[in-house]
N, C-alpha and C positions, 0 to 999 in steps of 0.2 A: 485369324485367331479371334479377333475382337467379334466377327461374326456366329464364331460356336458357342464362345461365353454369353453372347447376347439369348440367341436360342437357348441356351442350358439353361439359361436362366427364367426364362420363358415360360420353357417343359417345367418347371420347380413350382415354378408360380400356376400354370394349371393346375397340376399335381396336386398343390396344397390345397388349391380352389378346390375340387374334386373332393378332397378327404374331409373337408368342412361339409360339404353339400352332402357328404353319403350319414356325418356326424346328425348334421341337423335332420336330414329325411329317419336316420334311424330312429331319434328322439321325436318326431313326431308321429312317426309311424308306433313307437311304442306308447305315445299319449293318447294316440287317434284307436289299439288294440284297447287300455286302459278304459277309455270311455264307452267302448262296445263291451267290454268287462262289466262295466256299474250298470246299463244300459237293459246287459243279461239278469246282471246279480237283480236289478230293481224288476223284472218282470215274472223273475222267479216267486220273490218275496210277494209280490202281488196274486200269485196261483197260491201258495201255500196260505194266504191273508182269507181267501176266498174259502180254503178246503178250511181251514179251522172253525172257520163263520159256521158254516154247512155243517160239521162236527158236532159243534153245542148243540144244536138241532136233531144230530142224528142217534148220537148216544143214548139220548132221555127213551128213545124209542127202543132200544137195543136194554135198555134198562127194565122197561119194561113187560118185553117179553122174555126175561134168562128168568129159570126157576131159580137153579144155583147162585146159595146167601155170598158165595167166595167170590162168582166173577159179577154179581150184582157191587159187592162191595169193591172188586177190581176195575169196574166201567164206572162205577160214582167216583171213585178216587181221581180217574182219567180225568174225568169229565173237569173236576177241579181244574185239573192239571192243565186239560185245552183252555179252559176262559184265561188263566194266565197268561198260555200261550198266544194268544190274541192278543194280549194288554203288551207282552214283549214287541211281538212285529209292529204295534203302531209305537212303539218304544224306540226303537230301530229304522222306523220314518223318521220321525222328530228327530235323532242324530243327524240323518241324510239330509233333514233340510224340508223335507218332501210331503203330501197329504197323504193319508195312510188309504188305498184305493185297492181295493180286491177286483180280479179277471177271475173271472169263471176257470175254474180248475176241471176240463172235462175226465179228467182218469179219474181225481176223488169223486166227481158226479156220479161216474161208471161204478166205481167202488161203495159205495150209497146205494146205489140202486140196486147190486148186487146183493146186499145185505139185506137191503127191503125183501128180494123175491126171497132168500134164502131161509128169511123167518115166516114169510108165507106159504113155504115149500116144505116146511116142516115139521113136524109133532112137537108139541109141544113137551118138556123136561129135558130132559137127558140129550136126548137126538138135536134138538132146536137151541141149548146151551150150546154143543160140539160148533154146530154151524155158527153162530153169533158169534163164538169165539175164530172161527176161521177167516168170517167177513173180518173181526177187526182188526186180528194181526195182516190181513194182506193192507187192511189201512196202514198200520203202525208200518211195515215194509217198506210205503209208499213213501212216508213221513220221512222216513230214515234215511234213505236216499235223498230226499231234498234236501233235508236240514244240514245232510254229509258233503252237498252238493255247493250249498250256500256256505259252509262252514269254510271249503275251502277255495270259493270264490274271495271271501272276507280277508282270510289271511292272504290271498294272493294281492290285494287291493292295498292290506296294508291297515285292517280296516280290524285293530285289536280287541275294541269295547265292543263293535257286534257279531266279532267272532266269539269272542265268549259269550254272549247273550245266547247268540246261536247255541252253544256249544250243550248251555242247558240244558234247550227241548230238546236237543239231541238226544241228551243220557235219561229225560225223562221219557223219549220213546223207544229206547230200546229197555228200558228199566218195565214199561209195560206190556212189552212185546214178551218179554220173559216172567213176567207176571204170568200172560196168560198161557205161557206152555206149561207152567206148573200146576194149573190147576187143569188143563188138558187133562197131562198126563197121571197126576195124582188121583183123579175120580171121572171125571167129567166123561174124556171118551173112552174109558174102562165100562162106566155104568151105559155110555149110550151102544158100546160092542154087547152089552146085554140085554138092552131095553128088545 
């Protein structure tokens, strides 16, 4: 008898051992997923850091080549809107701790460049408004899935003040993504189905 209680006691005290080691592996394993989380979230923010830069740059050019006063004054209001958005993401380093470091963002590169060929592939008015406007809602697109991306990296992290910061340039690019459908559809490619 003394021999089964000795074993039982044994197997309990493994057992317990075991439930501890699977405890602490779970919590590391979820602090060691956590860190590849920030890791992600910070390489993201450094593509998006990069396409905005590249933005301020690209808009001025996009400005001016649009005839139309509506989506001239819709790509100047942007443009506002991205220098901000720069001033947040290195805003959003400085919480992190971290130097505010842009990586080449190669889809906004593609989507730039896109836009480039698109205003030299086109006549100018009506036709070459339609195309400006198309290059930069596939940008605003691109925008919107990142910032929706980071948004809910943020809140998964835990990370409340730049999930709202995020939350912003979120609703300002989908606020200008719908900008420019309306002047699309109100004049722009009515007049260029006639031009």
């Amino acid at each position: 008898m003394k021999t089964t209680k000795s074993t039982s006691n044994k197997s309990v005290s493994k057992s317990t051992s075991r439930s501890k080691a699977r405890r602490t592996n779970g919590s590391s394993s979820r602090e060691s997923k956590s860190n590849q989380l920030e890791e992600l979230f910070e390489e993201e923010l450094k593509d998006i850091y990069w396409a905005e830069k590249a933005l301020t740059k690209a808009i001025p050019k996009m400005i001016k080549k649009a005839s139309s006063a509506n989506l001239v004054d819709a790509l100047e209001s942007h443009l506002d809107e991205t220098e901000q958005q720069v001033s947040r993401i290195e805003k959003i380093f400085s919480i992190m701790g971290k130097d505010a470091k842009a990586k080449k963002c190669e889809a906004m590169a593609g989507l730039i460049k896109e836009a480039e060929e698109i205003i030299s592939d086109t006549e100018e008015g009506p036709m070459r408004d339609a195309g400006i406007i198309a290059a930069a809602q596939k940008v605003e697109h691109y925008e919107i899935a990142t910032y929706g991306t980071l948004c809910t990296f943020a809140k998964t992290l835990g990370w409340e003040e730049v999930k709202a910061i995020l939350g912003t340039t979120l609703e300002e690019e989908k606020n200008a993504d719908l900008g420019l459908t309306e002047i699309a559809e109100e004049c722009i490619n009515i007049e260029a189905a006639e031009a």
